[in-house]
TIZADO-498614 format. One record per residue (C-alpha): residue number from 1; residue in three letters; chain; x, y, z. Coordinates in pm, 1 decimal, decimal comma. Layout:
TIZADO-498614
<atom><i>NUM</i><aa>ALA</aa><ch>A</ch><east>X</east><north>Y</north><up>Z</up></atom>
...
//
This chain:
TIZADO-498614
<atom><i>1</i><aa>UNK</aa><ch>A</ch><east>2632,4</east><north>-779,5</north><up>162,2</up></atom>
<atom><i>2</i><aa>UNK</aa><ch>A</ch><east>2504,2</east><north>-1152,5</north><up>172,9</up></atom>
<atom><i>3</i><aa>UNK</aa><ch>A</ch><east>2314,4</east><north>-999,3</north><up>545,6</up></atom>
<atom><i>4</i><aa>UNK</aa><ch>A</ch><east>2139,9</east><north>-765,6</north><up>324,3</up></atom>
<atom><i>5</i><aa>UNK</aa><ch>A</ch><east>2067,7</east><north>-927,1</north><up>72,0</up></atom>
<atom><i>6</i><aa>UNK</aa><ch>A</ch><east>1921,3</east><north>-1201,4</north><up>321,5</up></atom>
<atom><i>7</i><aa>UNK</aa><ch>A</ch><east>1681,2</east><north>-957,5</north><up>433,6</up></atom>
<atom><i>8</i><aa>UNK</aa><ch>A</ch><east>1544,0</east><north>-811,0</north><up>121,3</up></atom>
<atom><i>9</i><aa>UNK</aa><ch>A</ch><east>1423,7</east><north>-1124,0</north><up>43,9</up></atom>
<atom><i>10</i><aa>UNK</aa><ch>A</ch><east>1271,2</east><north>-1149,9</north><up>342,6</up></atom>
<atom><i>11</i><aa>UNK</aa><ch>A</ch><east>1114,6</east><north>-790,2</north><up>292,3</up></atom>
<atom><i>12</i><aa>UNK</aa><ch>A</ch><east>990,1</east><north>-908,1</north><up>-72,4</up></atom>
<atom><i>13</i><aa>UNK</aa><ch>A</ch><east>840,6</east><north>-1253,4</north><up>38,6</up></atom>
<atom><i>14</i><aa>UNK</aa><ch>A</ch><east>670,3</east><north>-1060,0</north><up>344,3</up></atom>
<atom><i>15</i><aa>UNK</aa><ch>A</ch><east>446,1</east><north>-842,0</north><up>120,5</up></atom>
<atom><i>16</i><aa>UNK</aa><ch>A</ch><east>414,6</east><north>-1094,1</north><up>-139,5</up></atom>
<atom><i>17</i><aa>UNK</aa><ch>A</ch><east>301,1</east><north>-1399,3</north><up>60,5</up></atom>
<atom><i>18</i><aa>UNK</aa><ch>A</ch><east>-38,6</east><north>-1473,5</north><up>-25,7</up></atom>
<atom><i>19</i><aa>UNK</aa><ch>A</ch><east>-139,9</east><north>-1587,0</north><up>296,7</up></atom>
<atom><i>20</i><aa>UNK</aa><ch>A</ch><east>-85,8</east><north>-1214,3</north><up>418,0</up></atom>
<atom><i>21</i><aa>UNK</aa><ch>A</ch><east>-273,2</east><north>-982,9</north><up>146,8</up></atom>
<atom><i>22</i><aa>UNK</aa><ch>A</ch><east>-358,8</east><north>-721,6</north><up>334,1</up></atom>
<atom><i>23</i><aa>UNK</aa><ch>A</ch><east>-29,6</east><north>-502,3</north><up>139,5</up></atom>
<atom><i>24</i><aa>UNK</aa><ch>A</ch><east>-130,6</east><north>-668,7</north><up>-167,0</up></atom>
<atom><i>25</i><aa>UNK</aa><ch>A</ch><east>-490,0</east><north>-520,0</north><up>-148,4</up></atom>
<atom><i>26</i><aa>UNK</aa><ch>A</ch><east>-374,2</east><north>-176,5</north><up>-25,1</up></atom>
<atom><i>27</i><aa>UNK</aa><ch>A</ch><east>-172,8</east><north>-163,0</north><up>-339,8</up></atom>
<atom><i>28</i><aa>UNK</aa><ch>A</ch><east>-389,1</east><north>-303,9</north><up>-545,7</up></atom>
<atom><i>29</i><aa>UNK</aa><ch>A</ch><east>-621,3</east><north>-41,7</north><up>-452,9</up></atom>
<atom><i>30</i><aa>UNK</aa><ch>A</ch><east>-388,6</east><north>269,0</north><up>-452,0</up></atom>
<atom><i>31</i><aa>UNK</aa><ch>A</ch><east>-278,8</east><north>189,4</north><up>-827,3</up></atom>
<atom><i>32</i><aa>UNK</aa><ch>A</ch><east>-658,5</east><north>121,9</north><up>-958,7</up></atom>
<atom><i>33</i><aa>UNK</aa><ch>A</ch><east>-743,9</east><north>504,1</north><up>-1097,3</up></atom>
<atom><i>34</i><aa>UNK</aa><ch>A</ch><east>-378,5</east><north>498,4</north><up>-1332,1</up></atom>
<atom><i>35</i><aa>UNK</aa><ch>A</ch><east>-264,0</east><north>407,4</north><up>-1603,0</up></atom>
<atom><i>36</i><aa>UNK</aa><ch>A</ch><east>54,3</east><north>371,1</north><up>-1750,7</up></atom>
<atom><i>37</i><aa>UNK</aa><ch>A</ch><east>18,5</east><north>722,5</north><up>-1904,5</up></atom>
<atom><i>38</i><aa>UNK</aa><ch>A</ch><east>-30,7</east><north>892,4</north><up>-1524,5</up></atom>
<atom><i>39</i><aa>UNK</aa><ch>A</ch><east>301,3</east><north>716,2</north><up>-1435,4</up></atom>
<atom><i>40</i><aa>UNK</aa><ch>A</ch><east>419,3</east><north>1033,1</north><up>-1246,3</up></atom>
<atom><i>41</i><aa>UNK</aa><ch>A</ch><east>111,8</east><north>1053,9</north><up>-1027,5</up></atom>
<atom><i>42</i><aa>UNK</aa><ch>A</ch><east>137,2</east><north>689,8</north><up>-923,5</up></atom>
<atom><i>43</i><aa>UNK</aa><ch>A</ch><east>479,3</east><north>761,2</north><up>-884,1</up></atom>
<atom><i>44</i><aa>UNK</aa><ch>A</ch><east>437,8</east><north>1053,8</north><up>-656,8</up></atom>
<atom><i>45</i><aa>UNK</aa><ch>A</ch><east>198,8</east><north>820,4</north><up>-439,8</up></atom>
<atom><i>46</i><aa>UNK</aa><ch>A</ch><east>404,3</east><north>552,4</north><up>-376,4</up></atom>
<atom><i>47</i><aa>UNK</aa><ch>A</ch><east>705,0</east><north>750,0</north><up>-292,7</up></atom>
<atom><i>48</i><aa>UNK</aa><ch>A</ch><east>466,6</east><north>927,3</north><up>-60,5</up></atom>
<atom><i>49</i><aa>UNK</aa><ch>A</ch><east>359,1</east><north>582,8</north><up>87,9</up></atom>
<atom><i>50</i><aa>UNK</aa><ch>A</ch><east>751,4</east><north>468,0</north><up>81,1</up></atom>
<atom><i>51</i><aa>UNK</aa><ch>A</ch><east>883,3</east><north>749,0</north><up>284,0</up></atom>
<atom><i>52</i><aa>UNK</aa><ch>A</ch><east>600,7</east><north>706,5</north><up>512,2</up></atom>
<atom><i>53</i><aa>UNK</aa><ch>A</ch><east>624,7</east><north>380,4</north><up>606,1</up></atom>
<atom><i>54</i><aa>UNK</aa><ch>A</ch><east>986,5</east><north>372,9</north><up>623,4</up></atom>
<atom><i>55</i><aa>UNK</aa><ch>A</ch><east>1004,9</east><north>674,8</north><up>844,0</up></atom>
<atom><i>56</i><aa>UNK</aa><ch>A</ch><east>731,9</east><north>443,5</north><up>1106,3</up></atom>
<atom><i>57</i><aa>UNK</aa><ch>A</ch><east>935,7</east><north>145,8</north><up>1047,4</up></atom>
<atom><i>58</i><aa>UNK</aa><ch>A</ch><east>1212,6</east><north>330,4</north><up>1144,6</up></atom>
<atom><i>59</i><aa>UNK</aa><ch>A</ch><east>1071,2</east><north>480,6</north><up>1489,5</up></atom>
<atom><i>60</i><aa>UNK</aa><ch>A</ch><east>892,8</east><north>147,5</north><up>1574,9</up></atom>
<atom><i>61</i><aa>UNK</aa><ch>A</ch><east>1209,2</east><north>-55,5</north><up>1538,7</up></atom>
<atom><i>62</i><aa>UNK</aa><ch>A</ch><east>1441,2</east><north>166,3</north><up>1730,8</up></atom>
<atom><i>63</i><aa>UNK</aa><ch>A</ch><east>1115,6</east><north>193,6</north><up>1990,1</up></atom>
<atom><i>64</i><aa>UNK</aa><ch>A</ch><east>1114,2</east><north>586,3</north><up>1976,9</up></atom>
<atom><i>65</i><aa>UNK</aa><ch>A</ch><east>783,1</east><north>546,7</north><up>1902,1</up></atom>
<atom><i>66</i><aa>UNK</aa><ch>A</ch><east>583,9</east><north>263,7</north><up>2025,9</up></atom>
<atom><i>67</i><aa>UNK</aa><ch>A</ch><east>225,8</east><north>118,6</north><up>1877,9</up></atom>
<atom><i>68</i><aa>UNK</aa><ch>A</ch><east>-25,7</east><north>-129,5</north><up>2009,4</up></atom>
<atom><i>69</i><aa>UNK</aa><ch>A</ch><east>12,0</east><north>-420,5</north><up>1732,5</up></atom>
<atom><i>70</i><aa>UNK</aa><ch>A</ch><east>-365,6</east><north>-526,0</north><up>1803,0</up></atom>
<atom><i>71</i><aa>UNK</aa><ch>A</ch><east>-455,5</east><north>-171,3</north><up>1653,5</up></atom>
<atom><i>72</i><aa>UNK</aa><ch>A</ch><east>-217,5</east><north>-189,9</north><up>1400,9</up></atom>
<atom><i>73</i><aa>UNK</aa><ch>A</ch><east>-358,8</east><north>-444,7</north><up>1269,1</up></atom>
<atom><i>74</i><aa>UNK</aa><ch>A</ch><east>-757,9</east><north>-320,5</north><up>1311,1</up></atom>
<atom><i>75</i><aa>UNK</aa><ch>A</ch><east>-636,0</east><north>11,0</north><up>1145,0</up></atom>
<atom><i>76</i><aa>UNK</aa><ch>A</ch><east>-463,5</east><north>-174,1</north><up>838,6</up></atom>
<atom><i>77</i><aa>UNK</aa><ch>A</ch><east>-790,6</east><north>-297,6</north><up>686,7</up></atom>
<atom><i>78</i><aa>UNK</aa><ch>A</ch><east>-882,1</east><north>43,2</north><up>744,9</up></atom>
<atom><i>79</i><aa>UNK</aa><ch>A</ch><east>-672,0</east><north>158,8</north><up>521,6</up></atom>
<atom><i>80</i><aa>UNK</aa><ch>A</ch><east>-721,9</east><north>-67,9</north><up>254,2</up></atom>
<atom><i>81</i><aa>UNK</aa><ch>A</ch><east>-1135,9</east><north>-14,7</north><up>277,0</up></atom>
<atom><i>82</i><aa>UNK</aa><ch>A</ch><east>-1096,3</east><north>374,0</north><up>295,3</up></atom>
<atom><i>83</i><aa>UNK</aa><ch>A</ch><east>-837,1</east><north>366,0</north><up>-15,0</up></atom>
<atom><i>84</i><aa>UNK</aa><ch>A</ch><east>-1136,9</east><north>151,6</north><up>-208,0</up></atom>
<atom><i>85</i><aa>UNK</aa><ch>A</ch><east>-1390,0</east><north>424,4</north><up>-147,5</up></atom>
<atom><i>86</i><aa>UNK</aa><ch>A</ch><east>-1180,0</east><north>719,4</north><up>-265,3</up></atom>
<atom><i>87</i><aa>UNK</aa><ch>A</ch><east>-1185,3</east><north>540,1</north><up>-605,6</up></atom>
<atom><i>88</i><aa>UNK</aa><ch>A</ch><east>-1512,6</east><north>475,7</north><up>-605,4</up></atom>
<atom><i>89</i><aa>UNK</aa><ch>A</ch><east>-1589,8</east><north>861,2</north><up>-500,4</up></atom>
<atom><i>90</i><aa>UNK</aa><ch>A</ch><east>-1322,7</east><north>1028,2</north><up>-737,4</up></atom>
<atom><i>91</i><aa>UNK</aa><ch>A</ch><east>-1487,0</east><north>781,5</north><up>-981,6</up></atom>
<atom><i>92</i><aa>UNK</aa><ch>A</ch><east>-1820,3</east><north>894,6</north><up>-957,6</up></atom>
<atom><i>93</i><aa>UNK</aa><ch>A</ch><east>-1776,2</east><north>1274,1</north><up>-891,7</up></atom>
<atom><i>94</i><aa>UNK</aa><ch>A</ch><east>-1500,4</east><north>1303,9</north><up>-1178,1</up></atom>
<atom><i>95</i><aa>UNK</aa><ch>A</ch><east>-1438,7</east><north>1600,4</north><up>-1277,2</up></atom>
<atom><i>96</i><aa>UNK</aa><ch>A</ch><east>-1468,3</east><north>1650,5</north><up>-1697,6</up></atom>
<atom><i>97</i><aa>UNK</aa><ch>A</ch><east>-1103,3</east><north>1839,6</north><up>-1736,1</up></atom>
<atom><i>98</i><aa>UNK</aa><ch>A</ch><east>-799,0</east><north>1670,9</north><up>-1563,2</up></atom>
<atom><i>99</i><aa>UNK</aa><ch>A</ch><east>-700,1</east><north>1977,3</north><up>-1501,6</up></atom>
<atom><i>100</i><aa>UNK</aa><ch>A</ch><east>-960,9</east><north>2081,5</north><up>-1300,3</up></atom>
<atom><i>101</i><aa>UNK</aa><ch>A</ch><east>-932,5</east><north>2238,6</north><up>-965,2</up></atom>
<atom><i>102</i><aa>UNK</aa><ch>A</ch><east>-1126,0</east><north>1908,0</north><up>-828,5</up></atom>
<atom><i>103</i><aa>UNK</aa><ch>A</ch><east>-866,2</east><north>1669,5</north><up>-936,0</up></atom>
<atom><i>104</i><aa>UNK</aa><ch>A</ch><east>-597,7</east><north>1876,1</north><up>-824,4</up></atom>
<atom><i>105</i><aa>UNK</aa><ch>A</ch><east>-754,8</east><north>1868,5</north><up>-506,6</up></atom>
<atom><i>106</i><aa>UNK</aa><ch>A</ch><east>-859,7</east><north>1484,5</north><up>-510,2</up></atom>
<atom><i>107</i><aa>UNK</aa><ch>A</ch><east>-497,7</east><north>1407,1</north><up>-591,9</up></atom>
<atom><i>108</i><aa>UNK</aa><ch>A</ch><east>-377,0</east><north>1593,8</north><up>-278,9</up></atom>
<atom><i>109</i><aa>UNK</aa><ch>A</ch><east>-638,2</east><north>1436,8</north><up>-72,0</up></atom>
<atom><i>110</i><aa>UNK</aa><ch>A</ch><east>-457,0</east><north>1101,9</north><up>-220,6</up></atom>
<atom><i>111</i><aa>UNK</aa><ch>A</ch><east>-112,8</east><north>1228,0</north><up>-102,9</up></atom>
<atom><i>112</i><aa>UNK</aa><ch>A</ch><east>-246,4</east><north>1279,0</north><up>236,4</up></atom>
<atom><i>113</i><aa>UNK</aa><ch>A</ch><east>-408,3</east><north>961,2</north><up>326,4</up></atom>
<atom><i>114</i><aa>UNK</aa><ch>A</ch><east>-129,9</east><north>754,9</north><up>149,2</up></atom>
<atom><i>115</i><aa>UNK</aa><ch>A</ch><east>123,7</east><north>970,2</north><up>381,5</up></atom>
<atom><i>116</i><aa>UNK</aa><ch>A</ch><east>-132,6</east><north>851,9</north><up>655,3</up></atom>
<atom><i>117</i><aa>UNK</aa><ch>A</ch><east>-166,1</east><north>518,5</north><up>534,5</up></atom>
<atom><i>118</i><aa>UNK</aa><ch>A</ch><east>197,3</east><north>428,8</north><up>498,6</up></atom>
<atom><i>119</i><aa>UNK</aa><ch>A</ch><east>284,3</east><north>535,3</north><up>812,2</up></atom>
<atom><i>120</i><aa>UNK</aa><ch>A</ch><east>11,6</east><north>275,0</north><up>959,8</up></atom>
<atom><i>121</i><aa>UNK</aa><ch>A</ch><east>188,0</east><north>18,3</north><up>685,6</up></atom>
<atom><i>122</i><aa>UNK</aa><ch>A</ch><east>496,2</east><north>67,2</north><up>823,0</up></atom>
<atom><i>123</i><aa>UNK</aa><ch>A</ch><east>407,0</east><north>-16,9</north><up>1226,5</up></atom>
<atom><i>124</i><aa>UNK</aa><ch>A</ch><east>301,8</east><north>-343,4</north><up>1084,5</up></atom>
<atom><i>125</i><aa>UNK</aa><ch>A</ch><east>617,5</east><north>-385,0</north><up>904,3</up></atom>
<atom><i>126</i><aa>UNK</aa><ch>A</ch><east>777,2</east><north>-353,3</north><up>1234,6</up></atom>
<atom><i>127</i><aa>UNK</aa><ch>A</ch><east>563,9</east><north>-603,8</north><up>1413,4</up></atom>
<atom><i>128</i><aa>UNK</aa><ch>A</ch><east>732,6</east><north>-897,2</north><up>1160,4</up></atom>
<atom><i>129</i><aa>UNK</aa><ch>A</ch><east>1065,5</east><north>-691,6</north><up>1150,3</up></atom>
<atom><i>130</i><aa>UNK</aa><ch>A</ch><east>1071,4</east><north>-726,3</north><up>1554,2</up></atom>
<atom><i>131</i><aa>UNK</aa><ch>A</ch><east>1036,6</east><north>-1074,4</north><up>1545,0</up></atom>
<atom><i>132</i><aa>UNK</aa><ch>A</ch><east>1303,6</east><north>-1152,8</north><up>1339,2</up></atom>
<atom><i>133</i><aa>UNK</aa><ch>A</ch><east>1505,5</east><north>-925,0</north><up>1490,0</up></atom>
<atom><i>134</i><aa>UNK</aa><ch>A</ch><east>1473,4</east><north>-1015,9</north><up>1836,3</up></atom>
<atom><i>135</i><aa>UNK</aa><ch>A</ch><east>1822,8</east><north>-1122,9</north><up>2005,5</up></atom>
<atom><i>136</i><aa>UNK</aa><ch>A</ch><east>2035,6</east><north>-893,8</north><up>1725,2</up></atom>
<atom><i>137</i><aa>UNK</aa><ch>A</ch><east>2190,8</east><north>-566,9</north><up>1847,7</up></atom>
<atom><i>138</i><aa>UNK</aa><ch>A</ch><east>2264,5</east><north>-407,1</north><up>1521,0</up></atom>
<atom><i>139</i><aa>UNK</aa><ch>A</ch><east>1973,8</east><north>-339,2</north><up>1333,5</up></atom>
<atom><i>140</i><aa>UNK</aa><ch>A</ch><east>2044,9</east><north>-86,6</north><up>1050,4</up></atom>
<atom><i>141</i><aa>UNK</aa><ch>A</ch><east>2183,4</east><north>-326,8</north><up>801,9</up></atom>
<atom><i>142</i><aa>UNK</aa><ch>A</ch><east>1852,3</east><north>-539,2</north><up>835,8</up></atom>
<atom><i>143</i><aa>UNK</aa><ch>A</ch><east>1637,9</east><north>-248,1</north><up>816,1</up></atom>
<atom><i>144</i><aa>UNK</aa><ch>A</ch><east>1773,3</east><north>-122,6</north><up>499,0</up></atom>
<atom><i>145</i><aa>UNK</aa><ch>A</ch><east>1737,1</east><north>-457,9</north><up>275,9</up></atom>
<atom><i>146</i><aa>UNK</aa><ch>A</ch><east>1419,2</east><north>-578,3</north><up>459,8</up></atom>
<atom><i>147</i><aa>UNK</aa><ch>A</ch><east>1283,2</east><north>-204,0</north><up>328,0</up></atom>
<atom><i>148</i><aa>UNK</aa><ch>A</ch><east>1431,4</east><north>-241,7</north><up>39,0</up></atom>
<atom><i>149</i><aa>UNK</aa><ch>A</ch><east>1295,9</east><north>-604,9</north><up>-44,5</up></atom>
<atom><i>150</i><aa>UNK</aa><ch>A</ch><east>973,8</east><north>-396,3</north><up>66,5</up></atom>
<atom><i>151</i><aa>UNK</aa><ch>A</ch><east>963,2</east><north>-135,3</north><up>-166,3</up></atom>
<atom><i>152</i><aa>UNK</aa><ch>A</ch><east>1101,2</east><north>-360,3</north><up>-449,9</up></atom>
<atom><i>153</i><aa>UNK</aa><ch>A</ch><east>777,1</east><north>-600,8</north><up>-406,4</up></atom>
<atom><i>154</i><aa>UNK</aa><ch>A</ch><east>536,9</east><north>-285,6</north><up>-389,3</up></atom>
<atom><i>155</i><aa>UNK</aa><ch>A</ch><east>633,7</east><north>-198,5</north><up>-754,2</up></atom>
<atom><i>156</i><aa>UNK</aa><ch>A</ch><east>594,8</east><north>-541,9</north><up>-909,4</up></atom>
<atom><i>157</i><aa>UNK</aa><ch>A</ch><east>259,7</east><north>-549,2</north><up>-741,0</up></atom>
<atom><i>158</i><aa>UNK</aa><ch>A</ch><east>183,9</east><north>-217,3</north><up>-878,7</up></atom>
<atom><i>159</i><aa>UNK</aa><ch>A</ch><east>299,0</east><north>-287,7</north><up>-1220,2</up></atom>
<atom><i>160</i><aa>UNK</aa><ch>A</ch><east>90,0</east><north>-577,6</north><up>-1212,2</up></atom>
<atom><i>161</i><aa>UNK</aa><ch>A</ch><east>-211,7</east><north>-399,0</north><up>-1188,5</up></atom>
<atom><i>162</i><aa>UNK</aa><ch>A</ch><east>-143,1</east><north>-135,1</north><up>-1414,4</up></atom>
<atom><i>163</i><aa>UNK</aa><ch>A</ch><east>-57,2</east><north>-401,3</north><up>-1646,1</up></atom>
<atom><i>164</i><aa>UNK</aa><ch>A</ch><east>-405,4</east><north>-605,4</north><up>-1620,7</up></atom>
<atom><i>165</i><aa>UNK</aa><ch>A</ch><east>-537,6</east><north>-222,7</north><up>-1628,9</up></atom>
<atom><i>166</i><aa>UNK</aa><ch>A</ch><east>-365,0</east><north>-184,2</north><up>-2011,2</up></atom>
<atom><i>167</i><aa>UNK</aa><ch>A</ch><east>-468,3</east><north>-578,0</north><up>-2100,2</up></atom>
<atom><i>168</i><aa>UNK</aa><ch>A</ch><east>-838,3</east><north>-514,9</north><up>-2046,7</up></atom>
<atom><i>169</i><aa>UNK</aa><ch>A</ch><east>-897,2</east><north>-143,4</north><up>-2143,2</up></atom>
<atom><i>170</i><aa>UNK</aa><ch>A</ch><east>-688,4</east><north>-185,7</north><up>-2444,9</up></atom>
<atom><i>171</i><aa>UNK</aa><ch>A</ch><east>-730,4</east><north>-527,1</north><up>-2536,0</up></atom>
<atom><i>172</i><aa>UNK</aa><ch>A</ch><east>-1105,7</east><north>-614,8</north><up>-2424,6</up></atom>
<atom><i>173</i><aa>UNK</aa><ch>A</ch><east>-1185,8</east><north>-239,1</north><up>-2453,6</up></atom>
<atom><i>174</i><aa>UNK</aa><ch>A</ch><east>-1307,6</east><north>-248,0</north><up>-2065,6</up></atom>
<atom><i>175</i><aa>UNK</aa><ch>A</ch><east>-1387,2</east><north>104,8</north><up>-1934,6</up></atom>
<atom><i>176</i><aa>UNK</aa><ch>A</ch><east>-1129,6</east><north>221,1</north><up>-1706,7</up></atom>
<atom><i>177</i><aa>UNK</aa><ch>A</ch><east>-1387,3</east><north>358,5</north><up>-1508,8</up></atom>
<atom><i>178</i><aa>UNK</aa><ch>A</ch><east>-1540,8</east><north>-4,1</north><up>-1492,1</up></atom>
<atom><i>179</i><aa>UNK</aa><ch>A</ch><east>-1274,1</east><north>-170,4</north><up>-1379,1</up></atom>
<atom><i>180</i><aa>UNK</aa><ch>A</ch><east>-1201,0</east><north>52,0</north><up>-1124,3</up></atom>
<atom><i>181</i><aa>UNK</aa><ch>A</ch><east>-1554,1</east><north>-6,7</north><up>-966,3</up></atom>
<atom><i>182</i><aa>UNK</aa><ch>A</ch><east>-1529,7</east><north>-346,1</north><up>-987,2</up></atom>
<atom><i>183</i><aa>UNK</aa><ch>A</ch><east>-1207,5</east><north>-413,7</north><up>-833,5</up></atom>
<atom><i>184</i><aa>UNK</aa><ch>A</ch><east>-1284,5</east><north>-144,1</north><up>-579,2</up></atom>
<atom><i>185</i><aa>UNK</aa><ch>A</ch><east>-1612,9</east><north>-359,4</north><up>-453,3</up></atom>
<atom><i>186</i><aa>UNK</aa><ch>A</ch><east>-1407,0</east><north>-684,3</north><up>-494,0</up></atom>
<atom><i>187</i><aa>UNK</aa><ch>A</ch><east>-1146,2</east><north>-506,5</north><up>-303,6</up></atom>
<atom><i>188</i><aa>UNK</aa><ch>A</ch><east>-1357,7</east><north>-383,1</north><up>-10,9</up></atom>
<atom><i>189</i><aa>UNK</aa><ch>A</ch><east>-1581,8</east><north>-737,1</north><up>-16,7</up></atom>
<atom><i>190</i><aa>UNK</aa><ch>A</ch><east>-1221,8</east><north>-924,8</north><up>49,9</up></atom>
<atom><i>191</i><aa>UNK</aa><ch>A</ch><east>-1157,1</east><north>-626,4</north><up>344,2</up></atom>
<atom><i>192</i><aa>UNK</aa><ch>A</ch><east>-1478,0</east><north>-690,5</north><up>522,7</up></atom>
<atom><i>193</i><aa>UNK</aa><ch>A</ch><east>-1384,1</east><north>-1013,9</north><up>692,0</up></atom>
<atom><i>194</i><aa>UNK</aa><ch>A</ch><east>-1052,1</east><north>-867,2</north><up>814,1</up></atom>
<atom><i>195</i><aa>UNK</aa><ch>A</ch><east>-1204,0</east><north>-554,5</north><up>988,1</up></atom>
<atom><i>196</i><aa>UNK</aa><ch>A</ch><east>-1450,7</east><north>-792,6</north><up>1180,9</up></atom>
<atom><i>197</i><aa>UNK</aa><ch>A</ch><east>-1193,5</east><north>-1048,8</north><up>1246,7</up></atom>
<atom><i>198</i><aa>UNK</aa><ch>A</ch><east>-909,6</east><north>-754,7</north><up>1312,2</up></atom>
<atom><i>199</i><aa>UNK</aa><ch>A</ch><east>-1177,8</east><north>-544,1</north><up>1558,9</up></atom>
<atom><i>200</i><aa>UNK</aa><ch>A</ch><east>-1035,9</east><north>-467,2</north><up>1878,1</up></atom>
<atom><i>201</i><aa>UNK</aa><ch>A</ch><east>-1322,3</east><north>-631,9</north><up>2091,7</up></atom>
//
């Protein structure tokens, strides 16, 4: 139990060190369009993105399947730029009724790429997972807590931002639709550097 619990620490400090952000602006970007009122839709996201990446984690640790890290880490920023667009696209092509046949699509379009995206997520996991990893033989004890340290740090980030979300729209009265285009240009601003510095020359 203390092994575990060794590792889901090391899982939560992972996605939450600072000096590594590139999880922290995925997120960040993947929880901009809710609120705490479309808690099941974020919900259904991030299990999405949770299963995903757990599932690559998985197949990159036991080297079924086997990923070039240099393109893992070019196709991370990726992510995290494409996410960013979305809400600036469902943002300015909204449809007037959430009901609509448009957001039902636009939220399945969501489930896809975050399926996508996690699964990218999760081969760069592995690439830290490896490392630490390296020398032990039995590796399902470690998996669990580091993805459960993981997943544990994805939800304070998201409630963090649905959080600020609920501060400014209902505090400040900010436009939710605002503050989604501003954090999505801040977002993708922050990503730029990374895809140049990340491009597989």
């Amino acid at each position: 139990m203390e092994n575990i619990w060794f590792y889901i620490i090391l899982g939560l400090n992972h996605v939450l060190d600072l000096s590594a952000y590139d999880h922290i602006l995925f997120l960040v970007a993947l929880s901009l369009p809710f609120t705490f009122k479309s808690w099941k839709k974020i919900l259904v996201l991030v299990s999405v993105f949770t299963l995903a990446h757990c599932l690559s984690l998985g197949l990159s640790v036991y080297e079924i399947v086997v990923m070039d890290t240099g393109l893992i880490e070019f196709f991370i920023p990726i992510t995290i730029l494409f996410t960013a667009l979305l809400n600036l696209i469902f943002v300015f092509f909204k449809p007037e009724s959430p009901i609509d046949a448009n957001a039902i699509f636009g939220f399945i379009i969501s489930i896809l790429f975050t399926t996508f995206f996690g699964l990218i997520h999760g081969f760069g996991f592995s690439n830290y997972f490896k490392i630490l990893m390296s020398g032990e033989e039995e590796k399902l004890s470690p998996l669990l807590g580091f993805a459960a340290g993981i997943e544990l740090s994805q939800l304070l980030i998201i409630l963090a931002v649905l959080s600020l979300g609920y501060i400014l729209q209902s505090i400040f009265k900010l436009k939710q639709d605002f503050f989604i285009k501003i954090t999505s240009i801040l977002v993708i601003l922050i990503t730029i550097p990374m895809l140049v510095a990340t491009f597989p020359w």
